[in-house]
C-alpha positions as semicolon CSV with decimal commas, in nm:
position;residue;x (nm);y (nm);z (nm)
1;X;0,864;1,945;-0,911
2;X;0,840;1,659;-0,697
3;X;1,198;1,602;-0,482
4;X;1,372;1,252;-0,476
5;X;1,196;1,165;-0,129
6;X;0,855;1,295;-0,238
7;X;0,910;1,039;-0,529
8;X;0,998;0,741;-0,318
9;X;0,703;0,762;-0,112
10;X;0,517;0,800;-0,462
11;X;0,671;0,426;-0,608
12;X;0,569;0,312;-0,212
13;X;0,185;0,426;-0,301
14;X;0,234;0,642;-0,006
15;X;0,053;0,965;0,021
16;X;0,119;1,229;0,292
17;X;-0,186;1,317;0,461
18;X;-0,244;1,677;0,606
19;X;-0,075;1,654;0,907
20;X;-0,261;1,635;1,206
21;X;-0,297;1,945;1,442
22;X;-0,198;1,881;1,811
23;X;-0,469;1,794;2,035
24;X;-0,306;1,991;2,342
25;X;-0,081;2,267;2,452
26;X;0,220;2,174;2,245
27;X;0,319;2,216;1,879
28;X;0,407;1,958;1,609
29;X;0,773;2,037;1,564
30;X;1,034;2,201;1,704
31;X;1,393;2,299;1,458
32;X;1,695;2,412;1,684
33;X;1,998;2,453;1,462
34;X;2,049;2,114;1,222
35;X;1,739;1,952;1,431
36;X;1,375;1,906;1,360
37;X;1,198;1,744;1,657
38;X;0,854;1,568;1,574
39;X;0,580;1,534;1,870
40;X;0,492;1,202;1,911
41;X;0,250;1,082;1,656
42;X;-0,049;0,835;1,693
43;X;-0,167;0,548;1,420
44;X;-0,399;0,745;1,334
45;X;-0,454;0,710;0,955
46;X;-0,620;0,999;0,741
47;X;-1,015;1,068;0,782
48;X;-0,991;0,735;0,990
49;X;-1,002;0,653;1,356
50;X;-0,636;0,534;1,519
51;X;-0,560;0,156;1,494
52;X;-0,652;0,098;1,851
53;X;-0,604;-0,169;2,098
54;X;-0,327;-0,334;2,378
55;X;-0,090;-0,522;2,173
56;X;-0,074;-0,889;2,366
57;X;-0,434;-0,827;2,391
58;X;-0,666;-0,761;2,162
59;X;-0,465;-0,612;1,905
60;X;-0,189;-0,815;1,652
61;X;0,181;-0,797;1,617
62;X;0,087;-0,722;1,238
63;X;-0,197;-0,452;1,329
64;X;0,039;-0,285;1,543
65;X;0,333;-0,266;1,273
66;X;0,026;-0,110;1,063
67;X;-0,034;0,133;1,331
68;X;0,367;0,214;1,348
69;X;0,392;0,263;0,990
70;X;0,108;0,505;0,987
71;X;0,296;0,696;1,289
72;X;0,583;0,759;1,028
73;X;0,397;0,846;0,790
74;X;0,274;1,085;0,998
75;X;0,586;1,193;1,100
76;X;0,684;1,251;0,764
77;X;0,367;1,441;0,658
78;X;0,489;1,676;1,014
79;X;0,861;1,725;0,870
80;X;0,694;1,829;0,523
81;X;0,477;2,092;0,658
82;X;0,801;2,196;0,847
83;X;1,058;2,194;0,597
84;X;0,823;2,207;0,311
85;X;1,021;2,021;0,156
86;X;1,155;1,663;0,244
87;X;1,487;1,666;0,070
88;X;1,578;1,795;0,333
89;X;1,641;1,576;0,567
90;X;1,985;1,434;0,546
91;X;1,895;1,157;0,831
92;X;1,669;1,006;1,037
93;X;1,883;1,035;1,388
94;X;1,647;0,822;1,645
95;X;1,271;0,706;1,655
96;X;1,129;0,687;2,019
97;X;0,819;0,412;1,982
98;X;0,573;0,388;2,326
99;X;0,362;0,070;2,239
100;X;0,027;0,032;2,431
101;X;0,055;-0,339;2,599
102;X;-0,030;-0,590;2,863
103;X;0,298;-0,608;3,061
104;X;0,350;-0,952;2,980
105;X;0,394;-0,868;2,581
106;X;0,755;-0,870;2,461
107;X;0,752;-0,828;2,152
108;X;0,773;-0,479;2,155
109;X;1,042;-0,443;1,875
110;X;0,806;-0,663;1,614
111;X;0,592;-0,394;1,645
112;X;0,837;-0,116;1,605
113;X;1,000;-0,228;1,294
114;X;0,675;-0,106;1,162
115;X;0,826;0,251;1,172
116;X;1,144;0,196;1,156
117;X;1,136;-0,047;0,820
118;X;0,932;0,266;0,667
119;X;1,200;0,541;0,717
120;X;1,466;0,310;0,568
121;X;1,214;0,220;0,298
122;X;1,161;0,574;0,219
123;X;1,515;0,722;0,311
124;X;1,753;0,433;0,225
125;X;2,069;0,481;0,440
126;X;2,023;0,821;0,598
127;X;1,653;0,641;0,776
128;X;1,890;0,403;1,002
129;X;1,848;0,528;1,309
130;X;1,856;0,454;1,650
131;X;1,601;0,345;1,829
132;X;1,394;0,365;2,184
133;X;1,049;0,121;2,194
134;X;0,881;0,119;2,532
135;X;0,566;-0,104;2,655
136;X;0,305;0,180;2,810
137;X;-0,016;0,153;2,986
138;X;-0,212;0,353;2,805
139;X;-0,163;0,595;2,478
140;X;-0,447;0,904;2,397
141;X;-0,732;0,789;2,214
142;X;-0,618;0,439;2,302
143;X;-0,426;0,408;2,001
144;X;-0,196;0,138;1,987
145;X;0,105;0,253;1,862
146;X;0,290;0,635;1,923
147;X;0,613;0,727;1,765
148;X;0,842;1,064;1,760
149;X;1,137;1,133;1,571
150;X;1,438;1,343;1,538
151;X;1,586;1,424;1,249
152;X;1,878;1,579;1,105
153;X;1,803;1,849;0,845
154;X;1,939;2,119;0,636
């Protein structure tokens, strides 16, 4: 039976994809006590190619909030395959964003609300959270958009 988040993300039209594998030597998640840390995920959407691109360059404030929404989803589909189940997260704690731009682009938190917008879409209250969003050079694959998260969890 599907849980209360599982269902939410169902009314969104949001479908977890398999979550990706790690393309190096480090692994998707981490749980130490009440914590569940989530490597940084790419916009990367399912069977697709990531949303690539500098923001501030070639790449939109609204594409980029697409490729940060597809990061949490991402990060959600990780916590799933973690928890197995995502009722049990009791919070989304922080969301660290690294934004690939030209360094004269400030709109860095546009872009960011992306993810964060989805995790309180999808966890009400407990996906406030706080928040780090940092202007990069470059991201792997040249994705435009990577986000990791930290959650709280039973």
């Amino acid at each position: 039976m599907a849980g209360k988040i599982d269902k939410k993300l169902a009314e969104l039209g949001i479908t977890l994809p398999a979550p990706p594998a790690p393309v190096a030597n480090y692994v998707p998640t981490v749980r130490s006590g009440s914590l569940l840390f989530c490597s940084g995920q790419v916009s990367a959407a399912p069977g697709g190619e990531a949303i690539k691109g500098k923001l501030g360059a070639e790449t939109s404030i609204e594409r980029g909030q697409a490729a940060a929404r597809i990061c949490a989803i991402n990060l959600l589909a990780q916590a799933k395959a973690a928890l197995g189940d995502l009722d049990r997260i009791k919070r989304c704690v922080r969301l660290g964003g690294f934004i690939n731009a030209t360094p004269a682009f400030g709109d860095l938190p546009k872009v960011m609300n992306g993810a964060s917008d989805l995790m309180v879409e999808v966890l009400g209250d407990a996906g406030r959270h706080a928040r780090t969003t940092v202007g990069v050079a470059e991201l792997p694959f040249d994705a435009s958009v990577e986000v990791e998260a930290l959650f709280e969890v039973d």
